[in-house]
C-alpha positions, -999 to +999 in steps of 0.1 A: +018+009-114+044+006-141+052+040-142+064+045-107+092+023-114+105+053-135+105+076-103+109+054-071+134+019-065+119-016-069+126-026-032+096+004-027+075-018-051+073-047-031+071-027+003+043-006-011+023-029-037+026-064-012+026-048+020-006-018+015-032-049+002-038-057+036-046-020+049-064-014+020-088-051+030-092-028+062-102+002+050-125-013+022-138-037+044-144-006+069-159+018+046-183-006+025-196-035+053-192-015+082-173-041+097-141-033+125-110-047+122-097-066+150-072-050+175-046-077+158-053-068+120-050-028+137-017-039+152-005-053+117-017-022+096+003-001+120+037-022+119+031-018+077+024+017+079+059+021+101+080-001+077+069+024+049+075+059+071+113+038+076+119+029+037+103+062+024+129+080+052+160+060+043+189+087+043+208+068+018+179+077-013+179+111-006+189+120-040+157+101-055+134+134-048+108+122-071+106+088-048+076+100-036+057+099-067+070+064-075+060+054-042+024+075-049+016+051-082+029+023-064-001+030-036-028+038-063-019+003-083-022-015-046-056+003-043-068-004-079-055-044-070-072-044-037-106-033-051-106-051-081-101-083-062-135-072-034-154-066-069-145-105-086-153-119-052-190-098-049-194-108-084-191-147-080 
């Protein structure tokens, strides 16, 4: 996670590594009990996944062109977080 701070700003950091945990509780949730999310928790993953198409597409950071692998490691350390957290809770 660390190392996308080399590539991509720390305001992406927050966006990506804060905002992606709750799509990733989604998806994980989805994948390994089967269960669907509610049209609300849908609503909310959509609204995060907008925010990020609007921060990654922000004219003024144009000149970062290796943002996107910033923002990249950013999403990998939120997914590492994310499932890390699912396997302390099965564990207990």
């Amino acid at each position: 996670m660390f190392a996308g701070f080399l590539f991509a700003p720390v305001a992406h950091a927050g966006v990506f590594m804060n905002g992606f945990l709750p799509i990733f509780s989604i998806l994980l949730g989805w994948g390994l009990f089967a269960t669907r999310p509610f049209r609300l928790q849908a609503v909310g993953a959509v609204i995060i996944l907008l925010c990020a198409v609007v921060l990654t597409a922000n004219p003024g950071e144009l000149l970062l062109l290796d943002g996107w692998k910033g923002d990249a490691l950013f999403l990998i350390g939120a997914a590492f977080c994310q499932l890390s957290g699912l396997v302390a809770t099965l564990a207990s």
